[in-house]
N, C-alpha and C positions, 0 to 999 in steps of 0.2 A: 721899496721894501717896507718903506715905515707905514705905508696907506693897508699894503695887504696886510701885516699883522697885523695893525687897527681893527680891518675888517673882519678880520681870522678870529681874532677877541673879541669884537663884539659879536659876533654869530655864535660863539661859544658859550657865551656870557647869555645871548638870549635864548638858548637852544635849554641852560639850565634852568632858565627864569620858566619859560613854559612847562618844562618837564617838574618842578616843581608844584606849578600850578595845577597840574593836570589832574583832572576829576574823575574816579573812578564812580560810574550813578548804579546801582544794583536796585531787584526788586526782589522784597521777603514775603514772599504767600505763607497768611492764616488763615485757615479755614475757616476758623472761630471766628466768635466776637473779639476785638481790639480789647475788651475788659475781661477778656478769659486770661487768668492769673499764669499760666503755664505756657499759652502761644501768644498773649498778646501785651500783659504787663511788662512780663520778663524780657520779652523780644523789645518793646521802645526804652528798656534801660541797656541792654545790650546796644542798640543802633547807635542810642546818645553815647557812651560812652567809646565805641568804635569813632565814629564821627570827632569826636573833640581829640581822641588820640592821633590821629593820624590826619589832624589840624584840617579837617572837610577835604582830605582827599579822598577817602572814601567814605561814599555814603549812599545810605539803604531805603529805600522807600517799601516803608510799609502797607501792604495791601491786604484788608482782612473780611472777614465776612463770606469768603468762601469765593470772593469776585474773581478769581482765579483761578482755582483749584480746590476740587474738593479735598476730603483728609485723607480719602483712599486714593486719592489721585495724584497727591503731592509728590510722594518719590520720582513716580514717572515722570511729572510735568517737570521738576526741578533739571530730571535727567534730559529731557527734551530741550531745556530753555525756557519754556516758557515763563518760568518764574526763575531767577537768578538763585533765589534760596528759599528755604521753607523752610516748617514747623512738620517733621514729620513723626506721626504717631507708629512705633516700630512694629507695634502690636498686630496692623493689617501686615506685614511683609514679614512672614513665616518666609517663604521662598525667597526673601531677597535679601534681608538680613536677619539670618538664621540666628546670632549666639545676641544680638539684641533684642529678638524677639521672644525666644527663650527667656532670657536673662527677665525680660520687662512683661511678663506674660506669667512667670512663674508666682501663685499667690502662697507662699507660707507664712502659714496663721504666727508659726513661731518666730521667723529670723524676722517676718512683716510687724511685728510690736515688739523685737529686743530693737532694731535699727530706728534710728529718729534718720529726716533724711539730709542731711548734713551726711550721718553714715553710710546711705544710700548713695548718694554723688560718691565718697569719697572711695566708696566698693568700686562704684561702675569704670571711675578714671584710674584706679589699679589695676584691674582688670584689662583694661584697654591699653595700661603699658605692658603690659607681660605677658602679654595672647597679642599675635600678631594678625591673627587670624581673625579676632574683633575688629580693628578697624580696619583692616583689610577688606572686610567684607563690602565698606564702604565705596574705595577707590576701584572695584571690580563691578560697578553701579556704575561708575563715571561722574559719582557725587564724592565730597567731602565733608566730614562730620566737625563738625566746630563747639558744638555746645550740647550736653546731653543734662535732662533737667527730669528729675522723677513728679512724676505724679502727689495729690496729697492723698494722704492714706484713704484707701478705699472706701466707702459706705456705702448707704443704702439707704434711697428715700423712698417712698410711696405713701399711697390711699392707704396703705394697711400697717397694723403697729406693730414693730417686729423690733423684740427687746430681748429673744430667748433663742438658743437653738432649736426647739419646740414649734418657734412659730414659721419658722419656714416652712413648714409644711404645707404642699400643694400653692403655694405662692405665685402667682407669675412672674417673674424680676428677668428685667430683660438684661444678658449679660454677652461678653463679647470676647473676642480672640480664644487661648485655646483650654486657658485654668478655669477662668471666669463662670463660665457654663458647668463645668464641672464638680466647681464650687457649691453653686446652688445646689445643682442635681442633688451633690453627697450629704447635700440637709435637710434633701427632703422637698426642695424647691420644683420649682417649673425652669428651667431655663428657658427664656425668649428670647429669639434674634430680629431686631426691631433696629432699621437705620436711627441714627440718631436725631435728622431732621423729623422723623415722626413719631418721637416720643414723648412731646409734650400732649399732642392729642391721645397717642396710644396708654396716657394717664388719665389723662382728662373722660377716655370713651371705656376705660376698664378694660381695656386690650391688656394691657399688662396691672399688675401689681403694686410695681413698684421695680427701680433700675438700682443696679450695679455702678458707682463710678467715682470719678475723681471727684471731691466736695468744690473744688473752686470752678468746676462747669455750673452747678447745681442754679445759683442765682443769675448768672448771664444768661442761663438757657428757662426761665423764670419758670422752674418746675418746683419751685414753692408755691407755684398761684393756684396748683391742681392735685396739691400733695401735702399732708398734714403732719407727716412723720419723717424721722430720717433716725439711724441706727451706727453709731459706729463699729468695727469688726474687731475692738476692742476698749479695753478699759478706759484708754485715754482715746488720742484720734484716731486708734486702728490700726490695720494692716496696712504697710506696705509692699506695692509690688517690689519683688526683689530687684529689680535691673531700673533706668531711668524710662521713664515711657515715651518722651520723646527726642526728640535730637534736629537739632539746625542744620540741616547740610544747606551746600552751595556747589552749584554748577559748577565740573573742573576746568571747562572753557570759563564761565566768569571768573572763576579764581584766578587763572592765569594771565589775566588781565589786568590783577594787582600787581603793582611793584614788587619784588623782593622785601623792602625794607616795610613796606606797610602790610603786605602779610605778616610778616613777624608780629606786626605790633595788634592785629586782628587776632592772629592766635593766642599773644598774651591776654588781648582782653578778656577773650575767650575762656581762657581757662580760671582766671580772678573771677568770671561772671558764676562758673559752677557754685561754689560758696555762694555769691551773693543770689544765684537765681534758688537755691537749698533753702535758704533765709525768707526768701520771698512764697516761697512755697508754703513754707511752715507757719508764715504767716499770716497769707493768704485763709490757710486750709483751714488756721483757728479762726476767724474772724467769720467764716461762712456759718458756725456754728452760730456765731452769735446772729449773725445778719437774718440766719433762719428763724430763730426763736423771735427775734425783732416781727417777722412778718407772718408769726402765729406758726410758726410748725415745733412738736414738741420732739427735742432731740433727745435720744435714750443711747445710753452705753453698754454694751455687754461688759459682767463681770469677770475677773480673772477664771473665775468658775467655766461659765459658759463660753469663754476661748479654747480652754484645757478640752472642753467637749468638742469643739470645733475643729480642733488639733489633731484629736483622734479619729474624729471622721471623714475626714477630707483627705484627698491622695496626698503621695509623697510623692509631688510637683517636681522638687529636684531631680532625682529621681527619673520620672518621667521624660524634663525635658533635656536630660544627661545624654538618654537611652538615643533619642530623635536625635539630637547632634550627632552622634557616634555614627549615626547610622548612615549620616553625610559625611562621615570622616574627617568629621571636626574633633576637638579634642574635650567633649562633654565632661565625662566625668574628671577630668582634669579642672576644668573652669569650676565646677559644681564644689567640688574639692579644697579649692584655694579659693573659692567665695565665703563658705562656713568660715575657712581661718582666718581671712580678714575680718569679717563679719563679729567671729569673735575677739578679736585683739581689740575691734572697735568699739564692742559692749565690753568690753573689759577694761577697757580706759590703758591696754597694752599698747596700742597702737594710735597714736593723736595726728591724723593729717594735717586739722587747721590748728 
């Protein structure tokens, strides 16, 4: 009796010692460059910080550069397998996640320069606890959303010098998903739709203008070597997109091939990561400024003046993408509704998340 509980203990004993040790290995597709501030800084201080919390049992390899999956590609492939998780930009997936896409698609020149995005993260993950139908939309994907990280405030680089609402006129700026284009149009602009991989040439050859976009692509995608200007879409760094532009999901089969107890602790990091991925963004977004001016491009600010102009000319986005939700029998003007009053408690210093 005393040899079999021996053995009974020791197999018990080793049965722990393995299941301890056990390695959950994941792979995270960026499309981007590894130095792209939003998919690829953020994402190796996320993985470090997953990794040392849940003491390397799980742990992420990062795959960037597009070796994987492309940006339009990412939901699918994530939801397929073939990348455990990714950087997906919500902006292409109007039809797959609707109140993200909306949310991160919506360009208001006003709530985009009262919100710094600290406020923006801390809109998005309110939002996301009191609409079920937000991340809901995720787990009917067959993905999980872990981390959602806003854009830095929008600008605009090109061959041409655009300092005025005035100068967009007839411009070609190549813009994207469903505000963006319409943005330009309402100034008078060209909208162009131009993949992103051939937009350094499409500068370079006067295809386009000048582009629409996040400032911390701007230098990884070295569209300062073919562009002498850049414009913020306000006083200080601009507009932001109302919603986070993009979101980490992970495959609900590889998820559930975490443990219980080191999910938990992925999700925790996860959610500490929002603040500090806000931080990094804002930091990121100031520093591109500089980085540009460093490599000869002259960066120019629209005045509180010529926002007030840009205010009045540009649709009423909310609005708009309230109307489109509703009309999938989501709950639009509800979300649209309770975003303003966060929005403002959070310009108002009513409301302190962190």
């Amino acid at each position: 009796m005393r040899h079999v509980l021996s053995g009974a203990l020791a197999l018990a004993v080793g049965l722990v010692a393995s299941g301890a040790s056990a390695e959950v290995n994941l792979v995270y597709n960026n499309s981007f460059n590894r130095t792209d501030t939003q998919t690829g800084v953020v994402a190796d201080e996320w993985i470090a910080r997953i990794e040392k919390a849940t003491e390397g049992r799980v742990k992420i390899r990062h795959v960037f550069g597009g070796a994987l999956l492309k940006a339009e590609g990412t939901l699918d492939g994530v939801r397929k397998g073939v990348a455990d998780a990714g950087a997906v930009s919500v902006v292409y997936h109007i039809g797959e996640l609707p109140i993200s896409a909306s949310l991160a698609g919506s360009f208001d020149v006003e709530y985009g320069n009262k919100l710094d995005l600290l406020g923006i993260s801390a809109v998005t993950m309110k939002l996301l606890e009191e609409f079920p139908e937000f991340q809901g939309e995720y787990a009917k994907f067959g993905v999980k959303g872990l981390l959602w990280i806003p854009a830095g405030q929008y600008s605009i680089i090109g061959t041409a010098k655009i300092a005025t609402v005035d100068d967009f006129k007839n411009k070609k700026i190549r813009a994207f998903g469903a505000s963006l284009p319409l943005f330009i149009e309402s100034l008078g602009g060209v909208p162009m739709q131009v993949a992103f991989g051939e937009l350094y040439t499409s500068l370079q050859t006067g295809v386009i203008d000048g582009l629409i976009t996040n400032p911390t692509a701007m230098v990884p995608a070295g569209f300062h070597e073919v562009s002498k200007h850049a414009v913020t879409t306000g006083p200080a760094l601009g507009t932001s997109m109302a919603g986070a532009t993009v979101s980490y999901v992970v495959n609900l089969n590889s998820w559930n091939k975490i443990p219980k107890q080191d999910q938990d602790i992925v999700l925790k990091v996860s959610k500490e990561m929002t603040k500090v991925a806000a931080e990094i963004m804002t930091k990121g977004t100031a520093q591109t400024y500089v980085d540009l001016q460093a490599k000869g491009v002259q960066v120019h600010h629209m005045s509180k003046e010529e926002v007030a102009k840009m205010a009045k000319m540009t649709p009423d986005f909310f609005a708009r993408e309230a109307k489109r939700l509703n009309e999938r029998g989501l709950p639009g003007d509800r979300i649209f509704a309770r975003y303003k009053e966060i929005a403002d408690d959070y310009a108002s210093g009513k409301w302190k998340p962190w």
